[in-house]
C-alpha positions in Angstrom: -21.1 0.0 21.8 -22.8 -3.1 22.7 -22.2 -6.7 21.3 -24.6 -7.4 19.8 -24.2 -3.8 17.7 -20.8 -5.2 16.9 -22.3 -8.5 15.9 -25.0 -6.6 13.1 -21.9 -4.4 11.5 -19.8 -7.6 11.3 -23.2 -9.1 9.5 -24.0 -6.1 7.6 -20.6 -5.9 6.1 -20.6 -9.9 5.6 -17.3 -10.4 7.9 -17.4 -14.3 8.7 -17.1 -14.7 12.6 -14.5 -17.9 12.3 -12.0 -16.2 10.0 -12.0 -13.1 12.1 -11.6 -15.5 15.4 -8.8 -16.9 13.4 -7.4 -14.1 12.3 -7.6 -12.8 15.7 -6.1 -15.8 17.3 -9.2 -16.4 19.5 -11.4 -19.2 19.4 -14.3 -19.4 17.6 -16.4 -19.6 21.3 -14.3 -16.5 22.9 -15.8 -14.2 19.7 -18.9 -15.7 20.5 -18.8 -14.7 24.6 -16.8 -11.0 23.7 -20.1 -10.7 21.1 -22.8 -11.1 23.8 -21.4 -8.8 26.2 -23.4 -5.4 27.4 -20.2 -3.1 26.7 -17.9 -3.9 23.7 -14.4 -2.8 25.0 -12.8 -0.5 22.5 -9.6 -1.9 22.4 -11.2 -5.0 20.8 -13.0 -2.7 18.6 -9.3 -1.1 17.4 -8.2 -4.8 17.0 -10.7 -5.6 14.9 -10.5 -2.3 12.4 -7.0 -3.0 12.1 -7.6 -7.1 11.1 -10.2 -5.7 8.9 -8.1 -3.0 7.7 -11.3 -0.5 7.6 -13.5 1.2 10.4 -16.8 -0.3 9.8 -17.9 0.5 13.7 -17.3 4.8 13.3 -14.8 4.8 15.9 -12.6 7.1 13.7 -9.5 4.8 13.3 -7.8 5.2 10.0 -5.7 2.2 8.6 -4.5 2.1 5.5 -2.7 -0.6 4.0 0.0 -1.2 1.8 -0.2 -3.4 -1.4 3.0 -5.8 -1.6 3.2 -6.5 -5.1 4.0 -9.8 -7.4 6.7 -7.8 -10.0 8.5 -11.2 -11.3 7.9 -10.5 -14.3 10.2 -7.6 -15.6 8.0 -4.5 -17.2 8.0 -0.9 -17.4 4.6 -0.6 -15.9 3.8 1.4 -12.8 4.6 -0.3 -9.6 0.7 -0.2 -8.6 -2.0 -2.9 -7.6 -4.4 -2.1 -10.8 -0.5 -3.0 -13.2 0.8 -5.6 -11.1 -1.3 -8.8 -8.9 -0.9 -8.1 -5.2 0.6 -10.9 -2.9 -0.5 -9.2 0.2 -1.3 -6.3 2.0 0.3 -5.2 5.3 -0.7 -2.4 7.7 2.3 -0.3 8.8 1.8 3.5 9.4 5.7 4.3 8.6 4.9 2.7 4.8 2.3 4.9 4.6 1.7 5.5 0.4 4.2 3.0 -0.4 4.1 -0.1 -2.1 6.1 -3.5 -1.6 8.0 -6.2 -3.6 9.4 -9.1 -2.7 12.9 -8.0 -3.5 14.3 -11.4 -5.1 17.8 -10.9 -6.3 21.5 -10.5 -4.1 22.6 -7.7 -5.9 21.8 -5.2 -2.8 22.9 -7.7 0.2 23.8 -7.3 2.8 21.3 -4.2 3.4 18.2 -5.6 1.5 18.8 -9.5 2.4 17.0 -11.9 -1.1 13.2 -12.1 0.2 12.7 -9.2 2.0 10.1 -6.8 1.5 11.1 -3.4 0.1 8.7 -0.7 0.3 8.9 1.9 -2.1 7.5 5.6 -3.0 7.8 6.8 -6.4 11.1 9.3 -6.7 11.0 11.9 -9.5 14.7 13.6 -8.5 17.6 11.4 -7.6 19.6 12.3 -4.3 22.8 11.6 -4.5 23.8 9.0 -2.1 20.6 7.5 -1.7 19.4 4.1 -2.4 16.5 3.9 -5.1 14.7 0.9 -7.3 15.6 1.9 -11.1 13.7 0.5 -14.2 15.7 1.4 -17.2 14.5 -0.5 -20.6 16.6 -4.3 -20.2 16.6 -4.5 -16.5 15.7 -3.4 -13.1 17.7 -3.0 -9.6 19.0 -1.3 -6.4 21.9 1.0 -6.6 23.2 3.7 -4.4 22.9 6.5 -7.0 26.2 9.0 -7.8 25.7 12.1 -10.2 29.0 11.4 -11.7 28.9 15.1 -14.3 26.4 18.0 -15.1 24.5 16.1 -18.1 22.6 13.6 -16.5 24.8 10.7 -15.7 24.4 8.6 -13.0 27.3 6.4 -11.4 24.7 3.7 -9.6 26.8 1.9 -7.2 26.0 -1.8 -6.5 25.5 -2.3 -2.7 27.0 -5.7 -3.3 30.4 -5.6 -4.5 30.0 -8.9 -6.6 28.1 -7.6 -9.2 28.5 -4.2 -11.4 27.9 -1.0 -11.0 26.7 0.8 -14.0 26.9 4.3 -15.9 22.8 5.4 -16.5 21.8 8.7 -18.5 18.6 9.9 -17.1 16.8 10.2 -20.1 17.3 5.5 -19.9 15.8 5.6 -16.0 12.4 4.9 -16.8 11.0 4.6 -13.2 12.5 5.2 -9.9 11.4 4.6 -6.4 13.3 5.5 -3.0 13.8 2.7 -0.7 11.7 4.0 2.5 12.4 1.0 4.1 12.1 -2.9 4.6 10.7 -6.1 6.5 12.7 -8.8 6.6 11.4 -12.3 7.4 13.3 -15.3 8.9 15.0 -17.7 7.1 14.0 -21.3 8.1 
């Protein structure tokens, strides 16, 4: 592809040049020089789907990103963008189908540290064992989840021994996601 076929489907799709030059931590001037060159490379072509987060040149990258959601306020609602306002989105192929949180609380340190982001995929059957985000009516949290007898009760297990662990029938779970896994950012 040449530059200046890069240049029209940036247009076309109404991608500003200095925010992608930003975004790709180039100068405004270096975009310009990469843009008038005979032959695009295609390693700049993959950079830019993936700052873009769609394939606008046809080069058959697929990127899908994952919502990271603003869930402060407690609710029984669907963790998904169209119930909840999205923060950001990030691209990582691993949280593929998930969605994040900010996970603001201490009750699962030191595993899921306060501000990291937990990304999540919707659990139907609990595992014993394994971690999950439960909603039940008055609250919402992490626990390691126990079946403690045949009718439905779950033991779930605080991951920080400082606050409680609590008895849940499944019939109170209202949603449950399994942890898939988590980014952490640095404390300054």
């Amino acid at each position: 592809m040449e530059g200046n076929e890069v240049r029209k489907a940036l247009q076309d799709n109404h991608i500003n040049l200095a925010w992608l030059a930003e975004e790709w931590g180039i100068t405004p001037q270096a975009l310009s020089a990469r843009l008038n060159v005979k032959m695009f490379k295609r390693g700049y072509l993959i950079e830019i789907t993936q700052i873009l987060g769609k394939d606008i040149f046809g080069i058959g990258i697929k990127t899908e990103q994952q919502p990271v959601l603003n869930i402060s306020a407690n609710s029984t609602a669907s963790l998904n963008a169209g119930n909840y306002p999205v923060i950001e989105y990030v691209s990582v192929p691993y949280f593929s189908g998930c969605v994040g949180i900010h996970y603001l609380r201490y009750d699962a340190e030191p595993r899921y540290m306060f501000g990291d982001t937990i990304f999540l995929q919707e659990a139907t059957n609990v595992m014993p064992g394994q971690i999950y985000l439960f909603f039940t009516g008055s609250d919402w949290f992490i626990r390691r989840a126990l079946l403690t007898d045949k009718s439905g009760t779950y033991n779930l297990v605080a991951l920080n021994s400082y606050y409680p662990d609590y008895e849940v029938k499944k019939k109170d779970i209202l949603q449950m996601y399994k942890i898939v896994g988590t980014i952490s950012r640095e404390q300054t």
